[in-house]
C-alpha positions in Angstrom: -35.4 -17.2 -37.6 -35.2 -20.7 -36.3 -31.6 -20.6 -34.6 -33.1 -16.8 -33.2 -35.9 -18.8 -31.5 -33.7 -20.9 -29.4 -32.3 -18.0 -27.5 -34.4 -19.0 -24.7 -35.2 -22.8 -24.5 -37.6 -23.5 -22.0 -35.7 -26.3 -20.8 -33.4 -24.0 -19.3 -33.2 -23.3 -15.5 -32.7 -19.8 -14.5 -31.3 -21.0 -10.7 -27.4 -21.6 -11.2 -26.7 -25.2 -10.2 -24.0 -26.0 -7.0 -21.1 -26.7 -9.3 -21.6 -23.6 -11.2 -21.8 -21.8 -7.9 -18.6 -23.8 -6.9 -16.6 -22.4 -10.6 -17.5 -18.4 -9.7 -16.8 -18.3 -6.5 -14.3 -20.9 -6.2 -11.4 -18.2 -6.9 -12.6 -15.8 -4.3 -13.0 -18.3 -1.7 -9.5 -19.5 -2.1 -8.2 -16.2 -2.0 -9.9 -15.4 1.2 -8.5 -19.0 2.6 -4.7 -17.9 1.6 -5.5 -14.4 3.1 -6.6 -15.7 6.1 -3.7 -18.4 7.0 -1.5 -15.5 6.2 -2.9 -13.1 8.8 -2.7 -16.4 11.5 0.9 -17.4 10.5 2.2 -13.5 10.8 0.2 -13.4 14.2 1.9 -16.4 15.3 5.1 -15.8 14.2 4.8 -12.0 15.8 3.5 -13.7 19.1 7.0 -14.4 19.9 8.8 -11.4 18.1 10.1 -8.4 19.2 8.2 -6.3 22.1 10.4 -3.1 22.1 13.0 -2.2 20.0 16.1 -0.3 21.7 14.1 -1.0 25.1 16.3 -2.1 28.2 13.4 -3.5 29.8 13.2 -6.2 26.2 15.2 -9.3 26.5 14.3 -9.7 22.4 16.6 -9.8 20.2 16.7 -6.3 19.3 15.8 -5.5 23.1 18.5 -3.4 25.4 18.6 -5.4 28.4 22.0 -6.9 28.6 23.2 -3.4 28.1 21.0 -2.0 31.1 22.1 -4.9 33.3 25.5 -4.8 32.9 25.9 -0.7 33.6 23.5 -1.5 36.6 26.8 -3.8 37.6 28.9 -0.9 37.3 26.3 1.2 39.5 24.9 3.1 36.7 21.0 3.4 36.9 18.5 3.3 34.1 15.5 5.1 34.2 13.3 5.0 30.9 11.2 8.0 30.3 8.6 8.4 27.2 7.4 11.9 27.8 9.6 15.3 27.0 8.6 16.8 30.2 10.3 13.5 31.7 13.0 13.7 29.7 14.1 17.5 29.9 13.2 17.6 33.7 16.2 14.7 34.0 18.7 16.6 32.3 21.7 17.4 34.7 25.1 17.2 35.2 25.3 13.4 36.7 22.6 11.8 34.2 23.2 10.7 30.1 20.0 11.1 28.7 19.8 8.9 25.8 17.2 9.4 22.9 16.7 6.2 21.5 14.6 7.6 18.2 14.9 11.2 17.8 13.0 11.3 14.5 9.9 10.6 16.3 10.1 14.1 17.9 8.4 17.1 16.1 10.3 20.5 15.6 8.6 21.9 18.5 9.9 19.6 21.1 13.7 19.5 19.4 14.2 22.3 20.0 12.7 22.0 23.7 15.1 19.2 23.9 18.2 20.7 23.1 17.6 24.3 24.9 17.7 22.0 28.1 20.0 19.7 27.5 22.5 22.0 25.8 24.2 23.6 29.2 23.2 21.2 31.3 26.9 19.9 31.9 25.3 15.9 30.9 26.0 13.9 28.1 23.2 13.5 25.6 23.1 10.4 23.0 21.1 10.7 19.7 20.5 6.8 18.6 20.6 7.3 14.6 19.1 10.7 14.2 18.7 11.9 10.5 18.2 14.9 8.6 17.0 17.5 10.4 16.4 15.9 13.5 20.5 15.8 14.7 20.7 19.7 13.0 18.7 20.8 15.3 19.4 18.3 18.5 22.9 18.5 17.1 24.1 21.7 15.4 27.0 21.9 13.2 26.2 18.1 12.4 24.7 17.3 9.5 23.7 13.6 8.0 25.1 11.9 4.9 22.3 11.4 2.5 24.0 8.1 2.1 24.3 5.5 4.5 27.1 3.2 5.5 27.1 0.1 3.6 29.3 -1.5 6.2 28.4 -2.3 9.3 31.9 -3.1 11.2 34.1 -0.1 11.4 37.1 1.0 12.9 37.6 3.3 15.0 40.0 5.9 13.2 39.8 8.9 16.0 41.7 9.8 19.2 38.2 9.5 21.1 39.5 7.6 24.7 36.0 5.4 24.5 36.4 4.5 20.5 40.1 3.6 21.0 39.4 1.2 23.6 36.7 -0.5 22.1 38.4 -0.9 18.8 36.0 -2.1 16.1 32.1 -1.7 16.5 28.7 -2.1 14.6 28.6 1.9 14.2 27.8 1.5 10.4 25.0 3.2 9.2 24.0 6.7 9.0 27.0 8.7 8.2 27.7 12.3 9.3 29.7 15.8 8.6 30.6 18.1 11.3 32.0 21.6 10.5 31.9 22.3 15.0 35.2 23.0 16.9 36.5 20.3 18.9 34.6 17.6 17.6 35.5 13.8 17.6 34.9 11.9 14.2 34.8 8.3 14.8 34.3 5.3 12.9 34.8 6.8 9.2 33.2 5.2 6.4 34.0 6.1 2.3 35.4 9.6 4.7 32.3 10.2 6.9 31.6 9.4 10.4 29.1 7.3 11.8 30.1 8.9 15.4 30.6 11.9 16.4 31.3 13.6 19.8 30.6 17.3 20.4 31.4 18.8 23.4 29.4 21.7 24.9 30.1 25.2 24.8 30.2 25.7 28.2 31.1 23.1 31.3 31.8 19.0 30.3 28.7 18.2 29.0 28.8 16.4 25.4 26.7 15.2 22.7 27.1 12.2 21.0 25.7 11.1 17.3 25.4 7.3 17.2 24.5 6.4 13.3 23.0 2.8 14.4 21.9 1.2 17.4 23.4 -2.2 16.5 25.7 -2.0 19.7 22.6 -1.7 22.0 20.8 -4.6 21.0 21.0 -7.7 22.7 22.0 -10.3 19.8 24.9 -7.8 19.0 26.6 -6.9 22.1 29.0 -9.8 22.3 30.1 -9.1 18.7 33.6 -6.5 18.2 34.0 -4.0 20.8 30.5 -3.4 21.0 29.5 -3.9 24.2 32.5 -1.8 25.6 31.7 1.1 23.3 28.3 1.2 24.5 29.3 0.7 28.5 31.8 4.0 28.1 29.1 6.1 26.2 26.7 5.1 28.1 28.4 4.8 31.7 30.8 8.0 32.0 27.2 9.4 34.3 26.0 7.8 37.4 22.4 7.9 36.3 21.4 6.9 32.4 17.7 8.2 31.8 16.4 6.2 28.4 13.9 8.2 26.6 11.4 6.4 24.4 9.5 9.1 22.2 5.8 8.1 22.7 2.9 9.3 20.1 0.9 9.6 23.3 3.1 12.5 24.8 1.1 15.7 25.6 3.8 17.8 24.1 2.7 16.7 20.7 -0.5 19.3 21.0 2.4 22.0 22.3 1.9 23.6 18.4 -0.8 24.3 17.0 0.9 24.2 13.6 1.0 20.3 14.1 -1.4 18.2 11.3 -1.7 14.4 10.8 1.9 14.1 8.6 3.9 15.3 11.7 3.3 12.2 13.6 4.6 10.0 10.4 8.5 9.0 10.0 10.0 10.8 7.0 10.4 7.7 5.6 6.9 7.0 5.4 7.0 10.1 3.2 9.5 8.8 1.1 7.8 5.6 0.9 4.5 6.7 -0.1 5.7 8.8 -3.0 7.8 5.6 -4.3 4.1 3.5 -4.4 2.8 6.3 -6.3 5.6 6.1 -8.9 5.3 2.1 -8.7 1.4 2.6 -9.3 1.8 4.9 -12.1 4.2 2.6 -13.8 2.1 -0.4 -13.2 -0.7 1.6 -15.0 1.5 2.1 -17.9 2.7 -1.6 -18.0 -0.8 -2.8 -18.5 -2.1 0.1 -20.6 0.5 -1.6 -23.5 -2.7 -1.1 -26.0 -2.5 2.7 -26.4 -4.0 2.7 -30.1 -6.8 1.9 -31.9 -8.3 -1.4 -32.2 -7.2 -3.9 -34.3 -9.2 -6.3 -35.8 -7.8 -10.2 -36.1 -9.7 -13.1 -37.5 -10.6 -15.8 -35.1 -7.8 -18.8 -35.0 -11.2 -21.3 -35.2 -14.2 -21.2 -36.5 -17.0 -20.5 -34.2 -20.6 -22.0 -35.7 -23.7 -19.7 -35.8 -25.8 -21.7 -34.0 -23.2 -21.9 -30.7 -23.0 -18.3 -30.6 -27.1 -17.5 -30.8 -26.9 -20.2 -27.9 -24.0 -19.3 -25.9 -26.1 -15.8 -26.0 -29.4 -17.1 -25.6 -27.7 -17.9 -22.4 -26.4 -14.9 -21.2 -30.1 -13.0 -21.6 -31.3 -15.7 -19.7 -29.1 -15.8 -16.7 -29.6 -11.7 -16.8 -33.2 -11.6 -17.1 -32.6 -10.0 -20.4 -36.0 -10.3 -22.1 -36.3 -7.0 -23.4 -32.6 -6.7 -24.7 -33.3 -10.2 -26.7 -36.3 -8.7 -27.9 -35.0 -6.0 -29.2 -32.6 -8.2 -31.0 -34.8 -10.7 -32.4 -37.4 -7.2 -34.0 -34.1 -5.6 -34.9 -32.6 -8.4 -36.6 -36.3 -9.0 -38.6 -36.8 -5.4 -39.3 -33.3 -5.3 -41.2 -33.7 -8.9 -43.1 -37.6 -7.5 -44.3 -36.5 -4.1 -45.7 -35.0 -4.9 -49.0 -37.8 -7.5 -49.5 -40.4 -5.4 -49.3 -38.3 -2.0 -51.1 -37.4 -0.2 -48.3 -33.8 1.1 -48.2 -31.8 0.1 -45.2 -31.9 3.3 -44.0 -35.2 3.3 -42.8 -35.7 -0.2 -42.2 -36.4 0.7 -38.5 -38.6 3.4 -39.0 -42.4 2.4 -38.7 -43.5 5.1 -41.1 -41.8 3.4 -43.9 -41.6 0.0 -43.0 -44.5 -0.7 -42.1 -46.9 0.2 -45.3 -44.9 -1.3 -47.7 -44.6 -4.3 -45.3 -49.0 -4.7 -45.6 -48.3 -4.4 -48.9 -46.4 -7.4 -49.3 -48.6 -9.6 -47.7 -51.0 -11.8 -49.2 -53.0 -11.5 -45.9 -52.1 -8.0 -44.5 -53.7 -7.7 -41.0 -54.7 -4.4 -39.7 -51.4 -2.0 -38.9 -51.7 -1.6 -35.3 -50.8 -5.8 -35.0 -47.7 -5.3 -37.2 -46.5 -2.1 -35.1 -46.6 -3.9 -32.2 -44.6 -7.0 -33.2 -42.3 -5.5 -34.7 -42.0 -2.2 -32.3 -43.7 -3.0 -29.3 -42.7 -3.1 -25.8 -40.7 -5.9 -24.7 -42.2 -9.3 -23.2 -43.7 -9.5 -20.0 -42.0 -13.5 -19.3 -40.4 -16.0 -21.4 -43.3 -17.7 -22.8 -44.4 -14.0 -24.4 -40.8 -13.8 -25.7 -40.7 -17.1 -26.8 -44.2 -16.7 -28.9 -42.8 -13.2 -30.5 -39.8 -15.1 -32.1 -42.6 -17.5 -33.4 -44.4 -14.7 -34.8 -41.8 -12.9 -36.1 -40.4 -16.3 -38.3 -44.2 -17.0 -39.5 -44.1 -13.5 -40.7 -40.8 -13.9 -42.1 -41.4 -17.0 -44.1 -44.8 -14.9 -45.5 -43.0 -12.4 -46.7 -40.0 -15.1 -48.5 -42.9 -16.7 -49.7 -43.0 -16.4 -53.8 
């Protein structure tokens, strides 16, 4: 019982000093440091990144103005447009109406789109539509579930505009066309990454671009992109650039619509490979799927440093009535077999307890022993302190011969 009376020294302080502050929270702290100079250096390396992707108002890198300036040299207009109403409203004979991300358009206004645009005697540009976006903006064209893995290509085709250009960043997503009259441009592995459809009725045209490399700024001096871009997007007097907006009215058009229609499919896709990831991350670190197995320590640990160490952690906790149920627990089993009482019912007071008086040479009344050694817990440390005195003096009475 003397090592079980240390468990709370009384020169102890319960108030946690600053360098064991500093150790706990020195981990969170840094992390919170690293998470903030990450979120500053991505905001100031974003300050001067791109502002519009396929925009020919962006002079960024992946910006279209160079293209937009030099058909307004050849006395081609640009008007952008991000609403359908805009865009459909524009469709006509003397316009190309270019849809710079036709994914980002639901079902409902696809089909809008190509009901006017279809015999409207314009050309119409699909910039990298996939699957089923350029079946329905598109049909008889459907997209390669396999994508180009190179991004220069030749031409390959008797379209005037690809001949003249020669080779061109089309590479990307590759198509299949089973419509009449089509042109199949720029082949990769046997697909197309262009194709040309023309309508059913009067010269309007369609035209499936699988990449928008020969739009953006950085890339139009490269190959014959810029001259493939000027013919498909010049053979009109007016070019009407349709940005796809989230903040389009047409969006509420169907009532069938819910959150997922306003996500790319490929956060879809994405989403379902985290949950794999996830799952497989909890089976990496579930690696202990069976029972425990016991090992022996590779050093000795003495007594005395473990009563301590959890002397310690009662302390910090406030723990008084968990180490007094230890201290009566652990007295209760070591008087049993002295005083005949099997194990068994070493911590039951109706058995204990009588033979217990019995032992002594001084037995006090029953109600004192009851409650030292099943009474409620201490009120503050002295109390628990003065019970692990007790419980050794009654100890040491009952070794004695």
């Amino acid at each position: 019982m003397s090592t079980e009376a240390t468990l709370l020294p009384a020169s102890t302080s319960a108030s946690p000093t600053a360098r064991q502050v500093w150790t706990r929270t020195r981990g969170v702290i840094l992390a919170v440091v690293l998470l903030l100079v990450a979120a500053v250096t991505i905001a100031v390396i974003n300050s001067g990144a791109e502002r519009g992707g396929l925009d020919p108002r962006s002079a960024d890198p992946h910006g279209s103005r160079a293209v937009a300036t030099l058909l307004a040299d050849r006395g081609v207009s640009t008007r952008v447009v991000t609403t359908l109403a805009q865009a459909t409203a524009a469709a006509d004979a003397d316009t190309t109406l270019l849809i710079a991300v036709p994914d980002l358009l639901t079902d409902p206004q696809q089909r809008r789109l190509h009901t006017a645009t279809a015999n409207s005697g314009g050309r119409t540009v699909l910039i990298a539509p996939d699957s089923p976006s350029v079946g329905t903006l598109a049909p008889g064209v459907t997209a390669d579930l396999a994508i180009s893995l190179d991004s220069k290509l030749s031409p390959d085709c008797d379209l005037p505009a690809a001949r003249r250009a020669g080779n061109a960043d089309t590479g990307g997503f590759r198509y299949d066309t089973t419509a009449p009259g089509a042109d199949a441009c720029y082949p990769s592995d046997g697909l197309p990454t262009l194709v040309r459809l023309p309508a059913a009725d009067g010269n309007g045209d369609t035209v499936v671009l699988g990449a928008p490399d020969i739009l953006y700024n950085d890339r139009l001096d490269e190959h014959g992109n810029a001259s493939l871009a000027l013919q498909l997007l010049g053979s009109r007097p007016h070019l009407v650039w349709y940005l796809p907006s989230l903040s389009d009215d047409s969006l509420t058009d169907s009532g069938q619509r819910d959150f997922l229609d306003l996500l790319p499919s490929g956060w879809l896709w994405g989403t379902l490979q985290l949950f794999f990831a996830a799952a497989l991350a909890a089976l990496w670190r579930a690696r202990r799927l069976g029972p425990l197995v016991p090992e022996r320590l590779p050093v000795a640990i003495r007594a005395s440093e473990t009563v301590e160490g959890r002397a310690r952690l009662y302390r910090k906790t406030n723990a008084r009535d968990r180490a007094a149920a230890a201290l009566r627990s652990t007295t209760r089993t070591r008087l049993a077999p002295l005083v005949g009482v099997p194990a068994t019912q070493a911590h039951a007071p109706e058995s204990l307890l009588p033979a217990l008086s019995a032992q002594l040479q001084n037995p006090s009344d029953g109600q004192a022993l009851h409650t030292l050694l099943f009474g409620p817990p201490p009120s503050d440390d002295a109390a628990l302190i003065s019970l692990a005195d007790q419980l050794d003096a009654l100890e040491r009475e009952v070794r004695r011969p």
